[in-house]
N, CA, C and O atoms as CSV, one atom per row, in Angstrom:
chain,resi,resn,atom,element,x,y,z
A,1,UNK,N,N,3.644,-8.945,1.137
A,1,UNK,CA,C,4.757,-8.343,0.406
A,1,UNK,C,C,4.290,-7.980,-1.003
A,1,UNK,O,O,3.442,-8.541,-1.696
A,2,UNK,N,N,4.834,-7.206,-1.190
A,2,UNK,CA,C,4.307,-6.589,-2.436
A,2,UNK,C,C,5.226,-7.275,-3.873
A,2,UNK,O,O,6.429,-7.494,-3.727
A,3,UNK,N,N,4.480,-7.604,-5.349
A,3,UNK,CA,C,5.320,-7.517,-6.298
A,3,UNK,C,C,6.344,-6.743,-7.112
A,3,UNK,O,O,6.126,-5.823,-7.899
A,4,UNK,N,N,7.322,-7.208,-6.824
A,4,UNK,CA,C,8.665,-6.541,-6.851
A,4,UNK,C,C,8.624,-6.580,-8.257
A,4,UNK,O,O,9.307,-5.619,-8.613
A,5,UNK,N,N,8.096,-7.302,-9.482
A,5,UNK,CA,C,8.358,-7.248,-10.779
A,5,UNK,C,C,7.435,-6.160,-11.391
A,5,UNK,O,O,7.234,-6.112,-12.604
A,6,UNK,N,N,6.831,-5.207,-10.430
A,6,UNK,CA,C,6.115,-4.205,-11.196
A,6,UNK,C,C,6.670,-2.944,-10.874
A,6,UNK,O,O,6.264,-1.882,-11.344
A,7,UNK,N,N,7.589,-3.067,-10.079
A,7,UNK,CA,C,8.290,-2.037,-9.782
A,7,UNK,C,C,9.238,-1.431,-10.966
A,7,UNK,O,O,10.157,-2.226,-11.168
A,8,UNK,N,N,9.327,-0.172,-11.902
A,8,UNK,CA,C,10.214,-0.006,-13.072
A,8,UNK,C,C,10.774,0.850,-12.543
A,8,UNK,O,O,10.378,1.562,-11.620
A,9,UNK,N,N,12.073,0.858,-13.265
A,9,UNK,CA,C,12.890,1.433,-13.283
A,9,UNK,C,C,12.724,3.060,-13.765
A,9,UNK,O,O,12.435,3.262,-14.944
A,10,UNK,N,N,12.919,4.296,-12.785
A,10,UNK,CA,C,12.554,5.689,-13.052
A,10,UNK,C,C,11.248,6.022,-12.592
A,10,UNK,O,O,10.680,7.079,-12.865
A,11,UNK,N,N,10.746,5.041,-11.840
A,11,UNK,CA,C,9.615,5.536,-11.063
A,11,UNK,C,C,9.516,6.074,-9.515
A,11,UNK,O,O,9.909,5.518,-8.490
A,12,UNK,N,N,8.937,7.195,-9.665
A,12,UNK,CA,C,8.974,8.013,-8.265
A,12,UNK,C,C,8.824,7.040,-7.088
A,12,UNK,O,O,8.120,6.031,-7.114
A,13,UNK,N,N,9.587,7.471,-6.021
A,13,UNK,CA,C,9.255,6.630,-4.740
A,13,UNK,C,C,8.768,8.047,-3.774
A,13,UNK,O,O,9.253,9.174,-3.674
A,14,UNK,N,N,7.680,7.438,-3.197
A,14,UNK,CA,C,6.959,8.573,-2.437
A,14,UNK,C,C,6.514,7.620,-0.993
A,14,UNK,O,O,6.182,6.439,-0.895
A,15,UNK,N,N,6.666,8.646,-0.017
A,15,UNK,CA,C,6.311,8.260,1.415
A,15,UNK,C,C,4.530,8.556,1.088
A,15,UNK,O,O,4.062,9.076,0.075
A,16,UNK,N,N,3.734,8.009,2.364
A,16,UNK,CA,C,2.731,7.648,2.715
A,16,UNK,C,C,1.895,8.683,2.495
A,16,UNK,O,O,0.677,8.688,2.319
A,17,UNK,N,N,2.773,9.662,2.528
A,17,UNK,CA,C,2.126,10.963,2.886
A,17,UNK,C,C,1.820,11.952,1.537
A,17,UNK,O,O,1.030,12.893,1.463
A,18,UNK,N,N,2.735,11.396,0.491
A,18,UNK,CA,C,2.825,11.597,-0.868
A,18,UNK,C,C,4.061,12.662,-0.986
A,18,UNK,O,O,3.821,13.528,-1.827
A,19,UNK,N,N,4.765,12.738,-0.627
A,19,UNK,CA,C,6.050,13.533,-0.326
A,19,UNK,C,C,7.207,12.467,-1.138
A,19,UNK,O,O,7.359,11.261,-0.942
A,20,UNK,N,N,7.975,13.399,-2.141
A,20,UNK,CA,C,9.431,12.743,-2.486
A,20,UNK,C,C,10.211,12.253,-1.775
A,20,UNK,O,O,10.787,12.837,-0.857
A,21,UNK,N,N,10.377,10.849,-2.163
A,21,UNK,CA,C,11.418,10.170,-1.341
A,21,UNK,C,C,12.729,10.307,-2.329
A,21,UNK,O,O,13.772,10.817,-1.918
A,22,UNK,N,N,12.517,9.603,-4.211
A,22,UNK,CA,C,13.442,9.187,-4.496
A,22,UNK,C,C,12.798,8.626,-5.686
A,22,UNK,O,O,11.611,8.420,-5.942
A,23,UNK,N,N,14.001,8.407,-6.425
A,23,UNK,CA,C,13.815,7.618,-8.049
A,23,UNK,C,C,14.460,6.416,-8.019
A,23,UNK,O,O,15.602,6.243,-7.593
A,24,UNK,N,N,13.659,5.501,-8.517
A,24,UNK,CA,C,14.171,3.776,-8.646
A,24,UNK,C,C,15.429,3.690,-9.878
A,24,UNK,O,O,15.068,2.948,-10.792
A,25,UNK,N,N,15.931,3.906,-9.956
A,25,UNK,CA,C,17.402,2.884,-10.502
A,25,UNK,C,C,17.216,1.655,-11.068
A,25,UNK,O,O,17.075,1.337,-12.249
A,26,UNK,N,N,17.236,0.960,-9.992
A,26,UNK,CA,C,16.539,-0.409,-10.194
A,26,UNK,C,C,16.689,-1.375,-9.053
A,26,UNK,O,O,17.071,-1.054,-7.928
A,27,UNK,N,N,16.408,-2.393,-9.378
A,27,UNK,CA,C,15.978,-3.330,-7.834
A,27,UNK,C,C,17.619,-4.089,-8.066
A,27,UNK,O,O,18.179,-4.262,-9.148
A,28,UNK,N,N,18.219,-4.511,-6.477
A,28,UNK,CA,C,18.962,-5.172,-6.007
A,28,UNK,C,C,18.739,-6.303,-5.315
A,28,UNK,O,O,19.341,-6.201,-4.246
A,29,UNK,N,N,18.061,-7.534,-5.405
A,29,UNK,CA,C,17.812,-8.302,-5.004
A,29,UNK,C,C,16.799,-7.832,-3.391
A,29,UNK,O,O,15.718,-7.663,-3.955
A,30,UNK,N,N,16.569,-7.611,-2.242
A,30,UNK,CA,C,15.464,-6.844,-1.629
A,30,UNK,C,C,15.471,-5.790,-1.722
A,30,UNK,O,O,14.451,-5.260,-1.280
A,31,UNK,N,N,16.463,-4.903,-2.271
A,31,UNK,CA,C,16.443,-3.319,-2.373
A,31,UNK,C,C,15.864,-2.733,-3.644
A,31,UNK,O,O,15.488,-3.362,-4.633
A,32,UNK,N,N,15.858,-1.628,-3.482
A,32,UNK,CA,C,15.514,-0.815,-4.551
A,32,UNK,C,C,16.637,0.640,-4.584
A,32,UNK,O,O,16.656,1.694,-3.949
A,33,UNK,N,N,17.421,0.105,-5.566
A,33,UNK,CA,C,18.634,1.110,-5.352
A,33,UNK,C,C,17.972,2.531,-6.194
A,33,UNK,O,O,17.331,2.462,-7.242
A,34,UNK,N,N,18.198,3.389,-5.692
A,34,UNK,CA,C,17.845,4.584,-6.263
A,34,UNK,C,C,18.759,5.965,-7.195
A,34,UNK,O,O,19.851,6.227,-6.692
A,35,UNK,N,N,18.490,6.553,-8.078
A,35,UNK,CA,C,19.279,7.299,-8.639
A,35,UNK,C,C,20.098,8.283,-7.890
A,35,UNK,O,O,19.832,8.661,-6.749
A,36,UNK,N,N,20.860,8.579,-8.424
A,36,UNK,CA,C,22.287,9.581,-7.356
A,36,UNK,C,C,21.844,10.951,-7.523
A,36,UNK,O,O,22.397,11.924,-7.011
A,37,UNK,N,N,20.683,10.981,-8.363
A,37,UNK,CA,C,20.502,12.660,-8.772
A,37,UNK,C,C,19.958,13.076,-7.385
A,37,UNK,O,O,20.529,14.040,-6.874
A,38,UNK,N,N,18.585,12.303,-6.448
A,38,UNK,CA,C,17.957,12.712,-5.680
A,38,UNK,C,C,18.677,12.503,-4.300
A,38,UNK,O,O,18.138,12.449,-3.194
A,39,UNK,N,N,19.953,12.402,-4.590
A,39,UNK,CA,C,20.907,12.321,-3.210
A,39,UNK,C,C,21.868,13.310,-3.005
A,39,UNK,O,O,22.633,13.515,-3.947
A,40,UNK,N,N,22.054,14.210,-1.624
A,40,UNK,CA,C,22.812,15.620,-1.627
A,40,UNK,C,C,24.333,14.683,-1.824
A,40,UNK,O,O,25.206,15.372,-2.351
A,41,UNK,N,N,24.598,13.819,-1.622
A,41,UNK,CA,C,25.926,13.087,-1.646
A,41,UNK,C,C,26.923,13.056,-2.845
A,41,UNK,O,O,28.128,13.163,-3.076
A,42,UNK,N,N,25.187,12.752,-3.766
A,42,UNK,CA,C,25.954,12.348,-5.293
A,42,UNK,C,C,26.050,10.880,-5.478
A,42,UNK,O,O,26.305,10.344,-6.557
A,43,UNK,N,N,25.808,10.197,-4.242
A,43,UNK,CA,C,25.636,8.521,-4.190
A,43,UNK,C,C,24.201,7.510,-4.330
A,43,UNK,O,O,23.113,8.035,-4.093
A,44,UNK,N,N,24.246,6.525,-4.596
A,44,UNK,CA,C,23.318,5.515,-4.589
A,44,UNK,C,C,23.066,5.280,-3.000
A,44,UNK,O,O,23.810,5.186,-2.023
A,45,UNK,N,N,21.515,5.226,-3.229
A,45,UNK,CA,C,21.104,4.495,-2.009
A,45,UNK,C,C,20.218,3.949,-1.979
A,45,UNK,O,O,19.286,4.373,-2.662
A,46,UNK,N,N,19.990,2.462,-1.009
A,46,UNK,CA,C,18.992,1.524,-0.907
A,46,UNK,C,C,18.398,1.770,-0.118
A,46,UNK,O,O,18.785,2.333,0.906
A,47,UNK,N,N,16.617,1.210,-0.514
A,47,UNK,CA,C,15.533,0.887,0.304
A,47,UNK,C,C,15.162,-0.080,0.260
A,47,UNK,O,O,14.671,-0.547,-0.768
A,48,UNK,N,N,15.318,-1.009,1.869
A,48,UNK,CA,C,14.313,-2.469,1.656
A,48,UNK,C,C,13.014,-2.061,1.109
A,48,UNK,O,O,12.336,-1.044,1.255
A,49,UNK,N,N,12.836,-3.323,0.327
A,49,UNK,CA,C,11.445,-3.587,-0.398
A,49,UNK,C,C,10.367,-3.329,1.203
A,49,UNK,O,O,9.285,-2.741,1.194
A,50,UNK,N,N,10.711,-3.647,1.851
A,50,UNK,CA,C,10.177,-4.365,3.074
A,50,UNK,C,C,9.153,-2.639,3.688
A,50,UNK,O,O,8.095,-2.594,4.317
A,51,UNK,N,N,9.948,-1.567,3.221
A,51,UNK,CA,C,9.442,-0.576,3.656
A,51,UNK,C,C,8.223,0.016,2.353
A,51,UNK,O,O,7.667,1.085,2.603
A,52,UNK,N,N,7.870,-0.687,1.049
A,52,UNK,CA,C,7.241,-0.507,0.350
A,52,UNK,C,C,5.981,-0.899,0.320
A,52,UNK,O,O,5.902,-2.035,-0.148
A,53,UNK,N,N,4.851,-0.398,0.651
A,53,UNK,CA,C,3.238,-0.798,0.740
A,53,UNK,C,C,2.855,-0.954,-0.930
A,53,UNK,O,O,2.344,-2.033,-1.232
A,54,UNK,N,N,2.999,-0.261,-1.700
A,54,UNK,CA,C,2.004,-0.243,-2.990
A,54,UNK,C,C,3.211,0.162,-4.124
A,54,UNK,O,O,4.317,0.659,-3.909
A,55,UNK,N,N,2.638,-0.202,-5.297
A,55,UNK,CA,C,3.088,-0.070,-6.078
A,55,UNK,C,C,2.109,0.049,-7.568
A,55,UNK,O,O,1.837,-0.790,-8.427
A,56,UNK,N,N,1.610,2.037,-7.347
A,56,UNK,CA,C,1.042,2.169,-8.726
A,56,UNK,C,C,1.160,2.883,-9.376
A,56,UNK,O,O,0.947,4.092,-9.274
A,57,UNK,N,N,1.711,1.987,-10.602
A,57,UNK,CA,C,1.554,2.442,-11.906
A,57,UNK,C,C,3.501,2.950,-11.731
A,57,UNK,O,O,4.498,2.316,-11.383
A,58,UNK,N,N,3.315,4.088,-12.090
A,58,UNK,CA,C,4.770,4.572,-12.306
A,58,UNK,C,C,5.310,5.456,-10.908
A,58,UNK,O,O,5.977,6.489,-10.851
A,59,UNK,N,N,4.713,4.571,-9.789
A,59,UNK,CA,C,4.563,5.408,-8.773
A,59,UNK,C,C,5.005,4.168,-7.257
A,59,UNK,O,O,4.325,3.142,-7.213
A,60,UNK,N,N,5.827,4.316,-6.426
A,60,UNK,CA,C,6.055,3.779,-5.197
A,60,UNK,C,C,5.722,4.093,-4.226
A,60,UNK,O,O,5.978,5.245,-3.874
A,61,UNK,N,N,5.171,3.419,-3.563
A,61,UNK,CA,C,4.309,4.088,-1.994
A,61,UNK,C,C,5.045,3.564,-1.072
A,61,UNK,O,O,4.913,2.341,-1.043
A,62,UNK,N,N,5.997,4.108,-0.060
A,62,UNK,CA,C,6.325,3.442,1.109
A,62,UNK,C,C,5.069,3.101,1.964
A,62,UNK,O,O,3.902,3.483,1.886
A,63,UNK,N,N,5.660,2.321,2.736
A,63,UNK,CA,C,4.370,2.216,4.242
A,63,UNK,C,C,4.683,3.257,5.370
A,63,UNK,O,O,3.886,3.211,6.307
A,64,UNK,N,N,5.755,4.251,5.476
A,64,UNK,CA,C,6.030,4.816,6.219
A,64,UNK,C,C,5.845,6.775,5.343
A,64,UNK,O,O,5.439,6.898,4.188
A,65,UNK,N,N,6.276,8.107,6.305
A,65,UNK,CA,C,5.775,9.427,5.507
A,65,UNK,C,C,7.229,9.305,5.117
A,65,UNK,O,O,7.969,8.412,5.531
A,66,UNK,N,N,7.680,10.546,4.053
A,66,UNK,CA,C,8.766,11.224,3.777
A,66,UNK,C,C,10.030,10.187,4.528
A,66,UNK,O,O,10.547,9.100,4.272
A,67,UNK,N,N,10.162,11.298,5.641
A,67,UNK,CA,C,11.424,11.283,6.589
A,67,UNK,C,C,11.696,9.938,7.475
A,67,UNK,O,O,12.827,9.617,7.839
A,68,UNK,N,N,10.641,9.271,7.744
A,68,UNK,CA,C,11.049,7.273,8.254
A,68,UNK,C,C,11.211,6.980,7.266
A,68,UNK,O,O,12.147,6.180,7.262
A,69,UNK,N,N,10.502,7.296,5.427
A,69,UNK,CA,C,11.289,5.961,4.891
A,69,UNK,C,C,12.849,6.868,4.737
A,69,UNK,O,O,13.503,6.318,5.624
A,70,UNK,N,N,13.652,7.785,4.196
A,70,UNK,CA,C,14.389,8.613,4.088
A,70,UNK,C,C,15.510,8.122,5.210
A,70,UNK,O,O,16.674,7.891,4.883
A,71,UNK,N,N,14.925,7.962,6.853
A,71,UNK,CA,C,15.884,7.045,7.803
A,71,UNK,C,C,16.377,5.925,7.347
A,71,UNK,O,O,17.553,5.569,7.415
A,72,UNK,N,N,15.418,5.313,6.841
A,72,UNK,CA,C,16.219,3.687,6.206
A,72,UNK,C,C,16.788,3.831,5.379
A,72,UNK,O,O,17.611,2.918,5.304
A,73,UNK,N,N,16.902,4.717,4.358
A,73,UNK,CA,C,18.730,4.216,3.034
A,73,UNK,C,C,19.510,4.467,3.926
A,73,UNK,O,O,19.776,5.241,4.845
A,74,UNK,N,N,20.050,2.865,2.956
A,74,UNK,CA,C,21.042,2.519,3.371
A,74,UNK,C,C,22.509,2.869,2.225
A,74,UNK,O,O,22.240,3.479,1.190
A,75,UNK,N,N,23.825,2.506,2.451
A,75,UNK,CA,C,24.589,3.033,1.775
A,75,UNK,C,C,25.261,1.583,0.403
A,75,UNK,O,O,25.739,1.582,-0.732
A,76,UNK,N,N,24.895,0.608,1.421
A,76,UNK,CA,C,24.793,-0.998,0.735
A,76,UNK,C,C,23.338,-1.401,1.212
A,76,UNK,O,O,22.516,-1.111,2.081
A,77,UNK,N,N,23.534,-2.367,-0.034
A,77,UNK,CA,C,22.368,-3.436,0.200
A,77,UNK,C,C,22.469,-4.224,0.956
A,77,UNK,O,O,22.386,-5.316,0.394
A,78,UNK,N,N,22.630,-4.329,2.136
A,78,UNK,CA,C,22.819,-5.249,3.421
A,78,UNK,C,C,21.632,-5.657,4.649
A,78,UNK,O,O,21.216,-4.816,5.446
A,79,UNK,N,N,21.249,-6.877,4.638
A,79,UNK,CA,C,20.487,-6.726,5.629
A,79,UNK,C,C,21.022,-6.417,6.779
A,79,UNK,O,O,22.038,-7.074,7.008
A,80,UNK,N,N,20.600,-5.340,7.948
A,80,UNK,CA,C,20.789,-5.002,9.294
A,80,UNK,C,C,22.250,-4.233,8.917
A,80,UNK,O,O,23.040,-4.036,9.840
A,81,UNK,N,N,22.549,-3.859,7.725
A,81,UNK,CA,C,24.063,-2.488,7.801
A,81,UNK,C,C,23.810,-1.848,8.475
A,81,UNK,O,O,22.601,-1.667,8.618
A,82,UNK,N,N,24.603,-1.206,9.195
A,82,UNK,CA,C,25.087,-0.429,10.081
A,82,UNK,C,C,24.853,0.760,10.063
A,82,UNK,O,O,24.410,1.388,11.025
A,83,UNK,N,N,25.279,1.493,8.326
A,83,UNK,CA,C,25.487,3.050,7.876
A,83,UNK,C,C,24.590,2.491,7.188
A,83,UNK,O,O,24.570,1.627,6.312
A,84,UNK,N,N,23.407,3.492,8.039
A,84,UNK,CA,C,22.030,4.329,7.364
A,84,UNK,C,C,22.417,5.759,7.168
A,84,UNK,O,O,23.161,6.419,7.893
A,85,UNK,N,N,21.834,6.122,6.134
A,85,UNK,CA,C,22.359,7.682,5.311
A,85,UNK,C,C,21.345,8.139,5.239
A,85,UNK,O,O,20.374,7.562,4.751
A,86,UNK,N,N,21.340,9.358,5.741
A,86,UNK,CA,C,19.674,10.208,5.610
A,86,UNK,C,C,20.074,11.248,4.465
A,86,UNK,O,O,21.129,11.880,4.422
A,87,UNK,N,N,18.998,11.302,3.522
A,87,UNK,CA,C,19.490,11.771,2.521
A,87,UNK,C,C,18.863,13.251,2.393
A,87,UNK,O,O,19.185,13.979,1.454
């Protein structure tokens, strides 16, 4: 598992592949809630930590490309919620 205390706040989250996922907000206890700008909704949405491989510099690496991590926000921070939101 990766360190969650190096993760800052306004740093790009990018799939595997180096493709925009999303901007950190800030962490929710396993999530990483993200800013509402990079959502067509206008809403917050979470990513388990759990889907995060690396973390450098001002930069988030999922372990998955683009569009699997993009399947996992969620709409709460819930483990196993229900409403996953593809953003």
């Amino acid at each position: 598992m990766i360190d969650k205390t190096k993760i800052q706040e306004h740093a790009e989250i990018v799939g595997s592949c180096g493709n925009h996922v999303g901007t950190v907000d800030h962490l929710e206890g396993d999530f990483i809630k993200l800013t509402r700008n990079d959502s067509a909704d206008g809403q917050h949405h979470y990513l388990p930590l759990s889907a995060v491989a690396d973390v450098d510099g001002e930069k988030v690496v999922t372990t998955m490309n683009h569009k699997a991590a993009l399947s996992l926000l969620q709409d709460r921070p819930e483990s196993g919620a229900g409403g996953f939101a593809a953003v």
